[in-house]
Each structure stands twice: as structure tokens, then as C-alpha cells.
C-alpha positions, 0 to 999 in steps of 0.5 A: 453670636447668633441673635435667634439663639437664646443668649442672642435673643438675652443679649439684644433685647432683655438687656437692653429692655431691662437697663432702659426701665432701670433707666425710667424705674429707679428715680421714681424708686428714689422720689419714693424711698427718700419720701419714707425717710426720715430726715435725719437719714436723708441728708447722712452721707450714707447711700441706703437703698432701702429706709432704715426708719420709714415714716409717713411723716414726710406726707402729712407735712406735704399735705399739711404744713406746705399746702398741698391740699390746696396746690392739689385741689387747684390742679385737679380743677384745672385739669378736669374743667380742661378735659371736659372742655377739650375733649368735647371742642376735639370731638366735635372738630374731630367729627368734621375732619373724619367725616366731611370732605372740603376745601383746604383740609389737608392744610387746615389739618397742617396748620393744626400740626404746625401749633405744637412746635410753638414753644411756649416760652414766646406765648408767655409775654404775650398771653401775661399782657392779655391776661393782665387786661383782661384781669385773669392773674391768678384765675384758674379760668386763664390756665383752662383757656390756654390748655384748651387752647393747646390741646385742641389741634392736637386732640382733634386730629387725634380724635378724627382718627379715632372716628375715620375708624368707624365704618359710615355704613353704621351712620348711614343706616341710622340715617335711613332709620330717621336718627337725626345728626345729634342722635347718630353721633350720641347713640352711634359714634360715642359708644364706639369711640369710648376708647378713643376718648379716654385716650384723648382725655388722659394726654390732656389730663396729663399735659394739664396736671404737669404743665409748670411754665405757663402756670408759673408765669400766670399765677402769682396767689400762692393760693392759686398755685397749681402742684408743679409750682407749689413744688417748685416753691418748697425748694427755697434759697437756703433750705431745701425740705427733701423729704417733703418735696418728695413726698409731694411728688409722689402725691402729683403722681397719684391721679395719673397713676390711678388713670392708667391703671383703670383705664388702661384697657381703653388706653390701649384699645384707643391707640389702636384704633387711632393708628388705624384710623 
């Protein structure tokens, strides 16, 4: 079959495409339709596609009844307090690695990559021990020091991309205008790099807000339990609240589904600029 004929181009990408967001779309459609469900239909043997009774029961008893208000307070801080962190340390790392030439570099910046193949699960033993010592169980404070911790090297490469992009002409006339160094990067590079750093921010948001092996193993305070654990702890040994636990999962997706949404533009707008840089 010819593949530049209409059945062709049908045959080699529509359907591909399509079975591969069927693929993505339909648990997220089924978290959704079992979170409508009361749960005398959930457990039916009866496959129904579509609720028969929707309620939003299910939800306030996540929200409610199983502490979600909490588990999602506690993430949301987490999350922020990591963003705002992160993406200044990026940022001003970023800066150097785009700008300034020096020794070692290219290996310093391949030793930044090499971090992100460290499976976390060799860091837990350690970091429980030193987090024990310095009595940090069950503080917020530990999670936003080992998600920064994370995310640096990766966001700072990403962010120095973002920032060899911009033309240095534009610095060098500010320069020669008497613009000192913290004003170029303030009123030159930060409203250009806009896009750049939404895009940094929102993977560290993302990565900070679904994290749960980490914050499992340093949390033991049930009110200290970010939204990946407290999930977790709704499936108990002999009973299993379906309707909740998926109510609670489209909750925890909620932040990042309004972040995309809003800042999709900038999102897409930053990834281009960080391929080209």
C-alpha cells in the first residue's frame, strides 16, 4: 500500500496514534469512572463503562474521612517550597554553565548528567541515617532538601540551554549602558527566559508532587504524609475503599492538570528554546 495515499497516511499514523492515547487515556478514564461510582457498582461483576448512579461521594470521603486535606496540603508544600528553591539554585548555575567558559566544564556538566542514573533506591539507607541524626523524620524540610538535591544538575543543564539561546549582544549593550551584573540578569535575561523557567519549574513540580519512595521511607507521621503515600495507605491488608482511592487520584491530579493547562504555551515555547540552545 502506498503510504502517501489517504488509506496509507490512515493505515501508518492515525491508527497507531490513536491506539497509543487509547493506550494513555482509558486508565485515567477509568480512575475517573470508578471515582463517580457508587460502591455497591464498583465491586458488581458487571463491566459498566459509563456510571450508572454517579456520585460525588466518593470525594468527600477522600477529602474528609481519609485525610486528603491534609496529605494534600503537605504535598503542595513540599512541592512549592522545592520549586522556588530549585529553580533559583538552576538558574543561577544555569547562568554559569551558559555563559562563562572554564576548565572542566564539559566534565562537570557530565558528572551533573551522570546523577540522574543513581537509583534512588541506594540513597535510602543512607539518607534515613543522616536524616535520623540530624532528626528530620517526618519534616517537610528533608523532602525539599533531597528533591532539590535531585533536580538540580538536571534543571541546571536544562536551564543553561534555556539561557546559551539568548543572544550575549543583548547583555553586552546593557553593559555598556552601566547596567551592573544583577540588573543584566533581572531586567535582560529573566523576562526572556520566562518560558524556560516555567518549563523547569513544572518538571520540578511534577517530580516533587509524585515522588513516593523517598517520601515513604522518610515519613513515618501520618500527618506528615505527602498525597503519594497517603494514597498508598488506603489500600489496607483486607479491605480496599476503591471508590475513594480513586477519587484520591484524580485529586493528586488536579495541580498538575491546571499547570499544563495555564501554562502550556510557556511550556512549549521553553522546550524549544531548550532544544535550540
Amino acid at each position: 500500500m502506498n503510504i502517501n495515499s489517504k488509506k496509507g497516511k490512515t493505515l501508518w499514523f492515525y491508527i497507531p496514534v490513536a491506539m497509543m492515547m487509547l493506550w494513555t487515556v482509558f486508565p485515567l478514564y477509568w480512575t475517573l469512572n470508578t471515582s463517580l461510582k457508587p460502591e455497591g457498582e464498583i465491586v458488581q461483576r458487571v463491566i459498566r463503562y459509563i456510571p450508572e448512579n454517579i456520585t460525588m461521594q466518593n470525594y468527600i470521603n477522600a477529602w474528609n474521612d481519609v485525610g486528603f486535606e491534609t496529605y494534600f496540603g503537605n504535598s503542595l508544600f513540599v512541592s512549592v517550597c522545592t520549586v522556588i528553591f530549585t529553580t533559583f539554585v538552576s538558574l543561577l548555575a544555569g547562568y554559569a554553565l551558559g555563559r562563562y567558559q572554564f576548565k572542566g566544564k564539559n566534565a562537570f556538566m557530565m558528572v551533573l548528567l551522570m546523577t540522574q542514573f543513581i537509583p534512588r533506591s541506594m540513597l535510602i539507607i543512607p539518607l534515613f541515617v543522616l536524616f535520623s541524626k540530624l532528626g528530620l523524620i517526618s519534616n517537610p524540610l528533608s523532602l525539599i532538601l533531597i528533591y532539590s538535591t535531585v533536580q538540580i544538575p538536571f534543571s541546571a543543564i536544562l536551564m543553561s540551554g534555556f539561557i546559551s539561546g539568548i543572544p550575549k549582544e543583548l547583555e553586552e549593550s546593557a553593559s555598556i549602558d552601566g547596567a551592573k551584573q544583577y540588573q543584566i540578569l533581572y531586567k535582560v535575561i529573566l523576562p526572556l527566559l520566562l518560558p524556560g523557567i516555567v518549563a523547569t519549574s513544572i518538571n520540578i513540580f511534577v517530580y516533587a508532587w509524585n515522588e513516593f519512595l523517598l517520601a515513604l521511607m522518610l515519613t513515618n507521621n501520618q500527618a506528615k504524609f505527602t498525597l503519594p503515600v497517603g494514597l498508598s495507605f488506603m489500600m489496607g491488608e483486607f479491605n480496599v475503599n476503591y471508590g475513594a482511592l480513586a477519587a484520591g487520584s484524580i485529586i493528586a491530579l488536579i495541580p498538575s492538570i491546571i499547570l499544563f493547562a495555564v501554562a502550556q504555551k510557556q511550556l512549549v515555547n521553553g522546550m524549544g528554546g531548550a532544544v535550540k540552545g
